[in-house]
C-alpha positions in Angstrom: 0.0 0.0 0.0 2.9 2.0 0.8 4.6 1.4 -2.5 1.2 2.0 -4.3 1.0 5.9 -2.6 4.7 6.8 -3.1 4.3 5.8 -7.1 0.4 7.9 -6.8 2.9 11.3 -5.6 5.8 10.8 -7.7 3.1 10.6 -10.3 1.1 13.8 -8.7 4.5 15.8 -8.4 5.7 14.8 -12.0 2.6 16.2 -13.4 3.0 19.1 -11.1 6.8 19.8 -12.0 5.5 19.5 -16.0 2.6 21.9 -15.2 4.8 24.8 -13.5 7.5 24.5 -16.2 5.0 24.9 -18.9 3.4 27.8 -17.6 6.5 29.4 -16.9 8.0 28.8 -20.7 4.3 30.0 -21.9 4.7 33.4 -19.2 8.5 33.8 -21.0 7.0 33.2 -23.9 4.5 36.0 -23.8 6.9 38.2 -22.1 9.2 38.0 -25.2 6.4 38.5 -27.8 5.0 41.6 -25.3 8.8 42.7 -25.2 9.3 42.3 -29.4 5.9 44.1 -29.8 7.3 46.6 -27.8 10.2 46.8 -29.6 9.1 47.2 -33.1 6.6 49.8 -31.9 9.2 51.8 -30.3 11.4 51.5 -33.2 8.5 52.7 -35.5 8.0 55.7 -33.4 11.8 56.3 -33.5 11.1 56.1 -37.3 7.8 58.6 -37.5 9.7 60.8 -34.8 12.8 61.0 -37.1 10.6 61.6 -40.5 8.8 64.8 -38.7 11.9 65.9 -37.0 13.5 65.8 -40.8 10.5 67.4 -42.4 10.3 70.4 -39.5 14.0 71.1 -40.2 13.3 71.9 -44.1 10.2 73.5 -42.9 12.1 75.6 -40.7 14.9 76.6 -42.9 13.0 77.5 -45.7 10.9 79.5 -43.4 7.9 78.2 -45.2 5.4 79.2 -42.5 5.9 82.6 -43.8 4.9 82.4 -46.8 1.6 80.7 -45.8 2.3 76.9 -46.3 0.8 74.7 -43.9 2.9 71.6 -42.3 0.8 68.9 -42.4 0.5 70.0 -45.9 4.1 70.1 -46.5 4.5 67.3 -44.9 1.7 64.8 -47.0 4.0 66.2 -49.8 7.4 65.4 -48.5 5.8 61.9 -47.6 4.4 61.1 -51.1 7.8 62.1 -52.8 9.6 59.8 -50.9 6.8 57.4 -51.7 7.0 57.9 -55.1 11.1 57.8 -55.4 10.7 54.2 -53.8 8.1 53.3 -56.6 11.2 54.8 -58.8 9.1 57.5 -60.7 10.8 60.2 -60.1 14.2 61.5 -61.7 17.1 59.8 -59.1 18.3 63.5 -59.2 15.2 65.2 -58.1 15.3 66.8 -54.9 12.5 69.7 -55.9 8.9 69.2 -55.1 5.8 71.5 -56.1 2.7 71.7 -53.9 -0.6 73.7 -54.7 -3.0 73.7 -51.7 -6.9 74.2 -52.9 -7.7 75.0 -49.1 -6.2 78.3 -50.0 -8.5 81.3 -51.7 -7.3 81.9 -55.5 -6.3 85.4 -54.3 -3.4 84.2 -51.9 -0.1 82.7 -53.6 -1.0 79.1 -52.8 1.4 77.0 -55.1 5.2 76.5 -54.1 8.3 74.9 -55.5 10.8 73.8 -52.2 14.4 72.2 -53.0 14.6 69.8 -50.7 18.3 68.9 -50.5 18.6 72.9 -50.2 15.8 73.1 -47.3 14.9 76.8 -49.4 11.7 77.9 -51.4 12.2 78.8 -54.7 8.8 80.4 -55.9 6.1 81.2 -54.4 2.8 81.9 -56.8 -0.3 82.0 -57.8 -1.8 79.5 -59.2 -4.9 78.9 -60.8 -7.8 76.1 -60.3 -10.8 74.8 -62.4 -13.9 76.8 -63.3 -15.9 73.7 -62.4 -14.6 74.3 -59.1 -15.4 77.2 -57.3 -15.3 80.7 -57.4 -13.0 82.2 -55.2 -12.5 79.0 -53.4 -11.9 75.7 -54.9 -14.2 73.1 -53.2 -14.8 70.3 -56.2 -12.7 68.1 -57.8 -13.0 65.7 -60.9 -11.2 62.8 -62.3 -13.4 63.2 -65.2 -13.2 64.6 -69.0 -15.3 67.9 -69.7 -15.9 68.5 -65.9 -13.5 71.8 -65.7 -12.4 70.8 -62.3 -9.3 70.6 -60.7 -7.7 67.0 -60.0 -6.4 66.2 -56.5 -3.5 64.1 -55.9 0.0 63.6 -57.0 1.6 64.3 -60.0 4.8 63.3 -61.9 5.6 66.2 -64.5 7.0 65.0 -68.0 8.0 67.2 -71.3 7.4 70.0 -72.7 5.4 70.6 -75.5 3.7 74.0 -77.5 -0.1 74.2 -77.5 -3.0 76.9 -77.7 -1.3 78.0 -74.3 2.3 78.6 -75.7 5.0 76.6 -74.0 3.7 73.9 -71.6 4.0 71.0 -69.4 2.5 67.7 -69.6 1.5 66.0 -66.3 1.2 62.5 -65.4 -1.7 61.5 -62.7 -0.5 58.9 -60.5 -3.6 58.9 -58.5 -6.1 56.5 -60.1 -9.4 57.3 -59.7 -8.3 61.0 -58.7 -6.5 62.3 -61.2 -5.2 59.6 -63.4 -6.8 61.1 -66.4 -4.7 63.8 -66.3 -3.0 63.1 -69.7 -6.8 62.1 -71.4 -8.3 65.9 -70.3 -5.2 67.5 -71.6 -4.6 68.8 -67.9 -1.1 70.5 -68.3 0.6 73.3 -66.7 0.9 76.3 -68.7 0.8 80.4 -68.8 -2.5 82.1 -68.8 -3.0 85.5 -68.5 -6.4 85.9 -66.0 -3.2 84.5 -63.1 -2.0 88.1 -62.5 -2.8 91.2 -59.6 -5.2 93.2 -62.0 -7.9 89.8 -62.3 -7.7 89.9 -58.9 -8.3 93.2 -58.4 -10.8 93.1 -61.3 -13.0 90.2 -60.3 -12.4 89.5 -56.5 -10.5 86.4 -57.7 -7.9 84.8 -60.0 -9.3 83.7 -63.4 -10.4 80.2 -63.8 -9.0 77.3 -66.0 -10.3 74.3 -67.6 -8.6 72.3 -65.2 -5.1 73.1 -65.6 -3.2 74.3 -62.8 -2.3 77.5 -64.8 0.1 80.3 -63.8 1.0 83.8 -64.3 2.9 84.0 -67.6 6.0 85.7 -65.9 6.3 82.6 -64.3 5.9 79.9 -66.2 8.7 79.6 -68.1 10.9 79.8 -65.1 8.7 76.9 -63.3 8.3 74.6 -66.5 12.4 74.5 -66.6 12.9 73.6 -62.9 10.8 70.8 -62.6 10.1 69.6 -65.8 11.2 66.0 -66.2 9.9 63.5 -63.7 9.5 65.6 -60.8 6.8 65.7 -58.5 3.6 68.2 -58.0 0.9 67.7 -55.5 -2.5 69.4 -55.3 -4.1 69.2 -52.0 -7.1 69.8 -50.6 -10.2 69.2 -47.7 -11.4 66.5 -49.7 -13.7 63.4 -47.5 -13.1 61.0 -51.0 -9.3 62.1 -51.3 -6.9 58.7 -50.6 -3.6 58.1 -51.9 -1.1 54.5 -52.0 1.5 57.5 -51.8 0.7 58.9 -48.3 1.3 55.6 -47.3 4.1 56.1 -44.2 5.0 52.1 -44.2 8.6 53.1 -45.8 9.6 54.8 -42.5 9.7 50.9 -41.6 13.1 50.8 -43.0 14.3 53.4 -41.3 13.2 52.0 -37.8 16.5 50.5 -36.5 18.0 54.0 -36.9 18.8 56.8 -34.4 17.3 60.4 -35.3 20.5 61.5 -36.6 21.5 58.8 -38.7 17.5 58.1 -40.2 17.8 62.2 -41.5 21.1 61.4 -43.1 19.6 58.5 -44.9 16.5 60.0 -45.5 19.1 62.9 -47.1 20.8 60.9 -49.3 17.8 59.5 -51.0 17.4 62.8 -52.6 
């Protein structure tokens, strides 16, 4: 009987023993997922963190509040760029990026051309937006042929070519549904006269285009030859509808091992 209870408890106390290291391999277990999780979150944040930090310091040196660009504006931009260099369709030597912000009236220079690698603004301008559009104001945008509105998205700018508007420059929607039919409407950059002081003056409001984010011809030679060429331009605006595969932050993941220092540098030389 006594040989019967001792083999009963060695049984009891094996089980025992197998039950207490189990749940402490699973408690290590989950305390190395919880600390990985941890990890890669941390490093993210070290990534996002490093990304604004970079964007601020352009924002900053170029003194772009000044001139009346927003941040988070600037910075959808600078995220889309680096987006788009990834997807390799941009130039490998462009570092110049052109934004036009819709949420601004048509009488306040709301387009802007920032070298990146410089941290400077180059031009500041007016620029015009659709007649399908708005007024004053911009407030709808079209994809579609014949509706005289403005596209939002981003852009990839191409050659040059001479049309009814003089010297222009062909654009390349890379937004599909938003502004991919860019090149089937003809929507192009080019000179018009109604973007000038006196239409303003005249009519409350810049003239209106057919789509085309047009300029003031005093400018437009001067823009068409800096970022002509598979360079990028971005039109933003308020918009509910308005999604992008290029605002996509995921490629800060490959920054997410680095410092702050080091992910600017690298973030640098990708210009």
């Amino acid at each position: 009987m006594r040989k019967q209870f001792g083999w009963i408890s060695s049984i009891i106390l094996g089980i025992s023993i197998i039950a207490i290291s189990w749940r402490t391999a699973n408690a290590d277990k989950n305390t190395f997922v919880s600390n990985a999780k941890t990890t890669v979150t941390a490093k993210k944040l070290t990534a996002v963190n490093a990304f604004s930090g970079y964007v601020n310091d352009i924002y900053q040196s170029a003194n772009l509040i000044a001139s009346g660009l927003d941040f988070n504006v600037f910075e959808k931009a600078v995220t889309g760029y680096y987006n788009l260099k990834q997807n390799h369709r941009l130039s490998d030597n462009s570092s110049v990026i052109t934004i036009v912000d819709f949420n601004k009236s048509s009488r306040t220079k709301r387009m802007w051309i920032v070298d990146l690698l410089k941290k400077q603004l180059v031009l500041n301008t007016w620029v015009a937006h659709g007649q399908g559009s708005g007024d004053e104001m911009a407030t709808q945008f079209s994809n579609n042929e014949n509706s005289h509105q403005s596209s939002l998205g981003f852009y990839v700018t191409d050659g040059i070519y001479y049309g009814k508007h003089g010297r222009s420059l062909k654009l390349d929607g890379m937004d599909a549904g938003f502004n991919s039919n860019a090149r089937a409407r003809a929507v192009v950059l080019h000179a018009a006269d109604y973007v000038c002081q006196n239409t303003i003056n005249q009519l409350g409001r810049l003239g209106r285009s057919y789509g085309c984010p047009a300029v003031s011809p005093e400018v437009c030679g001067q823009i068409i030859d800096m970022i002509k060429g598979k360079n990028m331009l971005f039109i933003n605006a308020n918009s509910n509808t308005y999604t992008s595969k290029y605002l996509d932050n995921t490629f800060m993941n490959s920054f997410a091992a680095a410092d702050t220092n080091s992910t600017q540098q690298v973030l640098r030389a990708a210009l």
